[in-house]
C-alpha positions, 0 to 999 in steps of 0.5 A: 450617134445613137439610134433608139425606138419610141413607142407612141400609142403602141406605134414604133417610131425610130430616131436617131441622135445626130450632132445633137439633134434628133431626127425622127423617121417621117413615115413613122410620124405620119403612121402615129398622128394619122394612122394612115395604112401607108404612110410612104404613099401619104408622104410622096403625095404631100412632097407632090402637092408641095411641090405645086403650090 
């Protein structure tokens, strides 16, 4: 297993290889494609609304 850091637009985003699949940090994901000032807080709030419908 090994982990290595993108770099997205000059945004860091940390992966990891597990049983050869990537997995990728969501907050990481959701900081480059929205450019969100908190992206843990933008995380919680789509795992709520989810949660509702």
């Amino acid at each position: 297993m090994g982990t290595k850091k993108l770099d997205s637009n000059a945004k860091e985003i940390r992966r990891t290889l597990h049983n050869k699949e990537w997995w990728f940090v969501v907050e990481d994901m959701v900081l480059a494609l929205i450019e969100s000032k908190d992206p843990k807080h933008f995380v919680q709030h789509m795992k709520q609304a989810s949660r509702h419908s």
